[in-house]
N, C-alpha and C positions, 0 to 999 in steps of 0.2 A: 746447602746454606749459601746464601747469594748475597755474602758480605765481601766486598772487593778488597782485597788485600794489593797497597801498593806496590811494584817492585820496588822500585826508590827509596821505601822504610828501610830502618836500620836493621839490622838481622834480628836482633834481641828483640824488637820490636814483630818483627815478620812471623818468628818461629811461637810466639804467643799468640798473637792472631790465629793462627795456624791452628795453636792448639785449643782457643777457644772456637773456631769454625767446626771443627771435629767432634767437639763436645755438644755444640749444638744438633750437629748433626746426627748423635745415637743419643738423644736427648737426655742429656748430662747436666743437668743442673749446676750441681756441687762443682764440676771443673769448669764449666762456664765461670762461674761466681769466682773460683781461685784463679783463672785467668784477668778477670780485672780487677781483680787485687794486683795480684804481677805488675799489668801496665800503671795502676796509681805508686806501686813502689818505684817503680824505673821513674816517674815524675818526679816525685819528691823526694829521691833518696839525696842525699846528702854528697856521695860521693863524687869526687869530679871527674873522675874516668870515664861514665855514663855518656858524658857529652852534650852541650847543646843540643845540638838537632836529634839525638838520639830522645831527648825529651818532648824535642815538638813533634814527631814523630808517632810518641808514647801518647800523648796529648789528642792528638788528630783522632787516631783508632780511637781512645777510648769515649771522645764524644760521638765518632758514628755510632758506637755501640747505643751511647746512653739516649744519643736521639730518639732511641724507641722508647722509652721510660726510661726518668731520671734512677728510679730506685732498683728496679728490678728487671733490667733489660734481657736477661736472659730465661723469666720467665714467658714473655712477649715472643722472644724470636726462635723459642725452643718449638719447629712446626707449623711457624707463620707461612712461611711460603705456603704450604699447600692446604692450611688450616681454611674451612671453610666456613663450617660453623652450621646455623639452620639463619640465616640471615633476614628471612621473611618473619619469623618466632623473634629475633632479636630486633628486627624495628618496629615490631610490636609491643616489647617490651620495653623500649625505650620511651614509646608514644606514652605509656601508660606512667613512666616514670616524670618526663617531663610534668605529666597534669598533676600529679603527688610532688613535684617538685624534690625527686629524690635521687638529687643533681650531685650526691656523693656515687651514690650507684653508677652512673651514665660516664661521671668521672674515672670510676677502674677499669672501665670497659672501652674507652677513649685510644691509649696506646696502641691494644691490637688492633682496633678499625682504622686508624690512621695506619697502620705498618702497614695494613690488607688494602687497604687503597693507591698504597705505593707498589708492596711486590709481591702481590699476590700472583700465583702463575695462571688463575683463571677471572677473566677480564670480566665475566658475570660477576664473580665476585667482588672484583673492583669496582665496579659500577653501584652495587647495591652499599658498600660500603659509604662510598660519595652521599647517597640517598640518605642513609643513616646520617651522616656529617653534618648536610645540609640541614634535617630537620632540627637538630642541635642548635642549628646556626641561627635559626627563627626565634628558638625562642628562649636560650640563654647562650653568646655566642662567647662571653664571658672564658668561660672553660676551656674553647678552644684555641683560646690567644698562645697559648707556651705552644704552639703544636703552627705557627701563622707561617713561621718560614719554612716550615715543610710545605706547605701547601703553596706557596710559590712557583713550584718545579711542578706541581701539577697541573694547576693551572695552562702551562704549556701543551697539556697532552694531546696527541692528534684526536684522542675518543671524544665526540661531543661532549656525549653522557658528563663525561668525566669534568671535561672542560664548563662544563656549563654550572655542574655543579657547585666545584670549587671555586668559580666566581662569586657565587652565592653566598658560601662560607667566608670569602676574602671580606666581600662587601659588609657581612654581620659584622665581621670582626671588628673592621676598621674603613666603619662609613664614608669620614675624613679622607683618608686618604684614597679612594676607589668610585669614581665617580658615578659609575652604578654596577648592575650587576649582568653587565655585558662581557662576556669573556674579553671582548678583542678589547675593552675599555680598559680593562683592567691589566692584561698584559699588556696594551702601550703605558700606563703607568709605570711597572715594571721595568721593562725596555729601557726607560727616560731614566732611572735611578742604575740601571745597571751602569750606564753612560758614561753618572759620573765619576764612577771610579773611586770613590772616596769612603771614608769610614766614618757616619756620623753617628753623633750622640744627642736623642732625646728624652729630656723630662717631662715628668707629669706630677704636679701632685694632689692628692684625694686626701679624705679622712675615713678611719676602721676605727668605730669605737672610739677611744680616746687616745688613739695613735694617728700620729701622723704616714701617709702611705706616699714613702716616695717613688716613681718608678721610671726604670731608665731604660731604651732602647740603645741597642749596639749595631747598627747597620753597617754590614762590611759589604759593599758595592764595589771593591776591586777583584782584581780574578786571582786572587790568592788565598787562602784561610793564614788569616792572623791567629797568631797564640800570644802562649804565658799574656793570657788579657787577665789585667788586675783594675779591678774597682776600689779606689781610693774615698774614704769620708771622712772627714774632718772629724776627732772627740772635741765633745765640745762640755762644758757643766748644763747646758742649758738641755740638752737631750741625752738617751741611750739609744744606742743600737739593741732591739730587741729579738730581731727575728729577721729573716732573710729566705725569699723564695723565688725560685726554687731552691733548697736547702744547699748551701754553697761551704765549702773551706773558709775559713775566717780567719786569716795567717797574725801572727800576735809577732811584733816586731819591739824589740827592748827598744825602749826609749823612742817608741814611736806615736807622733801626732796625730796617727790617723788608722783608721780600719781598714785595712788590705784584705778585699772580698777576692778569690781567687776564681774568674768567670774563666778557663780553660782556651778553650777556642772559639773562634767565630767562622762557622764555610764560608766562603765568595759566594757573593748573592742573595747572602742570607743578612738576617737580624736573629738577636738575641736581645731577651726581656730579663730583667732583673726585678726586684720587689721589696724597698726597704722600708722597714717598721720602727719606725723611731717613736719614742716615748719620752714626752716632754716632760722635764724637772721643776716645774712649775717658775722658772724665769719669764716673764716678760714678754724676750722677745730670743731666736733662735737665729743663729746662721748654717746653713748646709751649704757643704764647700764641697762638689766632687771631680772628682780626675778620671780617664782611663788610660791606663799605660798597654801598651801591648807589643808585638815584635812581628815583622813583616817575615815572608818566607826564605831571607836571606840572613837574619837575626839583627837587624838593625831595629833599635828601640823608638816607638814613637810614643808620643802623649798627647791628649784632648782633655783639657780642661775646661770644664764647666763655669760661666757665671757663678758667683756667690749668690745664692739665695736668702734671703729674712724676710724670715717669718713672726709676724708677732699675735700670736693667738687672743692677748690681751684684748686689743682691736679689733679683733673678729668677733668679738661679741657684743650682739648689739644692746642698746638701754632695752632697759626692762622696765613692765610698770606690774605691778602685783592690784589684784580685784577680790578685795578683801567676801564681797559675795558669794565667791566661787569653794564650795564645800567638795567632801570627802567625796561622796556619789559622782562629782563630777570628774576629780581627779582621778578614779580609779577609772572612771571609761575611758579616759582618756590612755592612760598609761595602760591598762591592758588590751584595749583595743582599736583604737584609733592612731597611736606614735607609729609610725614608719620606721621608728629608729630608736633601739635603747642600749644603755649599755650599764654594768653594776662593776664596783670593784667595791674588794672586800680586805680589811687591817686589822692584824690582830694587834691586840690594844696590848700596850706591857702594863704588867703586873703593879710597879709603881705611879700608873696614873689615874688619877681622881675623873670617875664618871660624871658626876655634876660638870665637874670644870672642862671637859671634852663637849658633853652636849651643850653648857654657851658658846660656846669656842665655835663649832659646826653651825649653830642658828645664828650667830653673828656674820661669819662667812658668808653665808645664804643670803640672808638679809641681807648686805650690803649690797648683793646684786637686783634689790627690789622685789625679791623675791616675798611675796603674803603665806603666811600658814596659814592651811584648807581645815585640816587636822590635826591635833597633837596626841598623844599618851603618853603618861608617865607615869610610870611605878614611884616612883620618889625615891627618897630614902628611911623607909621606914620599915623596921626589921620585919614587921607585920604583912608586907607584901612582898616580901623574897630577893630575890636579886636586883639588882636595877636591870633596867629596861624601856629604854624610850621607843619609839617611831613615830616621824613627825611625816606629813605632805606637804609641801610647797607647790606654791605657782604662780604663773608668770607668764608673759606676752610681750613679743617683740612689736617695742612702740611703734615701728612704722608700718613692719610685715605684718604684725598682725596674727603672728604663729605662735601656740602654745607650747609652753615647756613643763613638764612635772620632774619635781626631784623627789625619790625618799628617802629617807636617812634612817638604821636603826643602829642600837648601840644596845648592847646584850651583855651582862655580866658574864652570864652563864656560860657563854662561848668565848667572850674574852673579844669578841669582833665589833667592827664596824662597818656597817654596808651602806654606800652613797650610790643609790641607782639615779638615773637620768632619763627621761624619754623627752625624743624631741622629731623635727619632722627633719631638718639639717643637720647632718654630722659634723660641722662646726661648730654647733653650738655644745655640743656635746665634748669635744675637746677642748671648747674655748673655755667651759665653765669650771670644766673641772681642773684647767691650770690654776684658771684665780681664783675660785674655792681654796682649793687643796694649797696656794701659795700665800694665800694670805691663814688660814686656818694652822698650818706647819709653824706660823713666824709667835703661836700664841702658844703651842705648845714646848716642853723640853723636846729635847732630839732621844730620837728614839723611842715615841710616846706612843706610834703607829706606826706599822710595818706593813706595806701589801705584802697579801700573798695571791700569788697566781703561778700558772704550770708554765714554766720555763720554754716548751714547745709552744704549745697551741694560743699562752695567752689569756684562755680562759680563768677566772677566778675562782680559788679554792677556799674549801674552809682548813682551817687551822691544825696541823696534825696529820693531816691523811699522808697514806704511804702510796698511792698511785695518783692519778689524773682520773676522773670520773669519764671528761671528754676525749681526750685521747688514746685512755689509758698508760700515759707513759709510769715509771716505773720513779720513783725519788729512792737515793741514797740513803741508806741507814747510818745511823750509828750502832754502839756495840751493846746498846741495850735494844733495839729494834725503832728507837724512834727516827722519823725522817729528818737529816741534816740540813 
């Protein structure tokens, strides 16, 4: 196993490495996996004997490790050296995936081609690796951004092959920044950033759904690897922090302002991506305020703070005008086959609130944004037709652009739910709508009249009750009678 163990780590630090290199080496699973456990106890133990640097130390090894996969690094490195595979069958299979778009698959198979493109001991291999990377790189490069600063160091490599490829890869990545996809182009880019010596911080921000996606680069361009790097976010009423990826430590500090994301290390040379999913509380307007603190290889503490950002989604949605001509047939082609972009959240209604008085509530909402119904149903209330049950179609066009929007709404006794789908061609308009929908609709209702529900992992929306995740299968907490908490 051809994990470099530093002399200069701390012992406690060393004799674990040790013991996880050996584990890998008579392919050991199970003490692989209780070796870094070990190194995250030595980080976060509590005790002060441990030591500063005996934690940055701790820190360093366990991101080499995790470099190969975040989650399960020691199923990647248990025989990667010499692992070869049938590699001509695999970018075949990859080719066939890409066309099926079956870009969760190509995703678990990511770790080991990138580990075998670094140290593999048979340079055919590496090369055909590359090959595999590159076609990745054409035609969803997406995927292989968590993987960018590894490919840095490759780039460098004397092998053409290699070199030529992972220009390739670099360019997919990050067009912006790589002015084509000439190796020597790209390493004099490289070069110029190594230069300066410095640690910066950039943002981006997108929309997922009806989340905001904010995402931050950590570029360490000195020749040292910074630790204990902490990601700071303002709580704010106007948003939640929802979700975080790659899947991070979340440190919870008493009487603290802000979310302390615990990003571990950063190597020299390199960059590190974060990925935060904020979920707007239907306010107006939002500020995201972020910081990074980190500690150079001597333990002196520094900090980069970010601009304040605000955001106001209110404003991001443009007039609407509603074409009262526009019927059901046409909404449905639209919304099932021509939107780019849709997204559904689903609330279970409580017990104490009147159906009637919900469904004006949600068509007044809608309306106010110009919104025309295409179609409506309604059950009524007439004990003759069983539960209540609406589902309406709306629609709409952005007055200037010129782009379609479908909402539908249904409201179901029987489930006790509510489901407000959206399709639209801009994923702004899709989180813009549903702030002020959902913010002006909340101010008509009591509190606690609608509740989402959705899987706490993936995000995905659930129905009412269930005791797993359909999407990700995650597992919900019972109670003592079996129902989920």
């Amino acid at each position: 196993m051809n994990i470099k163990i530093n002399p200069e780590w701390d012992e406690k630090v060393k004799e674990i490495m040790h013991r996880f290199r050996e584990a890998i080496d008579v392919m050991n699973a199970g003490s692989a996996r209780q070796a870094i456990m070990d190194l995250a106890t030595l980080i976060y133990a509590s005790d002060d004997a441990i030591g500063d640097f005996a934690r940055r130390d701790a820190r360093i090894a366990l991101e080499i490790i995790q470099q190969v996969d975040h989650k399960h690094p020691e199923d990647v490195l248990i025989d990667s050296t010499s692992w070869k595979g049938n590699m001509d069958a695999i970018k075949k299979t990859v080719k066939n995936d890409l066309k099926a778009k079956n870009y969760d698959k190509i995703t678990r198979l990511l770790p080991r081609l990138v580990y075998s493109a670094e140290h593999n001991e048979d340079i055919s291999v590496r090369i055909k690796a590359t090959d595999i990377l590159m076609l990745v790189s054409k035609r969803h490069p997406l995927i292989l951004e968590p993987f960018q600063s590894r490919f840095f160091h490759l780039v460098f490599e004397k092998n053409v092959h290699i070199a030529n490829n992972i220009a390739e890869v670099l360019y997919g990545i990050n067009f912006h920044m790589f002015p084509s996809t000439d190796p020597e182009a790209v390493r004099e880019v490289l070069t110029e950033h190594f230069r300066e010596n410095l640690v910066n911080i950039w943002t981006d921000r997108s929309y997922y759904r009806h989340f905001i996606k904010h995402e931050l680069t950590i570029e360490n361009f000195t020749r040292q690897w910074i630790w204990d790097v902490e990601l700071r976010l303002n709580k704010s009423p106007g948003f939640k922090l929802v979700k975080v990826e790659p899947e991070s430590r979340i440190i919870n500090r008493p009487h603290d302002d802000a979310y302390t994301i615990d990003l571990n290390v950063v190597q020299h040379r390199t960059a590190k991506k974060v990925v935060l999913y904020l979920e707007p509380t239907f306010k107006p307007e939002i500020q995201v305020k972020t910081a990074v603190t980190y500690k150079d290889n001597d333990g002196h503490v520094a900090q980069r703070v970010n601009p304040a950002e605000i955001i106001n989604l209110f404003d991001l949605v443009p007039i609407f005008t509603g074409d009262t001509s526009v019927g059901l047939a046409k909404c449905k082609q639209y919304f099932d086959y021509r939107a780019t972009l849709k997204d559904n959240r689903i609330f279970h209604i409580s017990l104490s609130t009147q159906f009637t008085v919900l469904d004006e509530a949600l068509e007044g909402s809608i309306k106010a944004e110009n919104f025309k119904i295409a179609n409506a149903y309604n059950s009524g209330t007439d004990p003759l037709e069983g539960n209540y049950y609406s589902e309406v179609y709306y629609h709409a066009k952005g007055a200037h652009l010129n782009q379609e929007v479908v909402i539908v709404t249904r409201i179901s006794e029987e489930e006790q739910e509510l489901a407000i789908m959206i399709a639209a061609d801009r994923a702004v308009y899709i989180a813009g709508l549903y702030n002020k929908i959902l913010s002006t609709l909340l101010l008509q209702l009591p509190s606690g009249a609608i509740t989402e529900q959705k899987c706490p992992k993936c995000l995905e929306p659930l129905d009412h009750g269930v005791l797993f995740c359909q999407w990700c299968g995650y597992h919900f907490p019972v109670d003592d009678q079996g129902r989920a908490e």
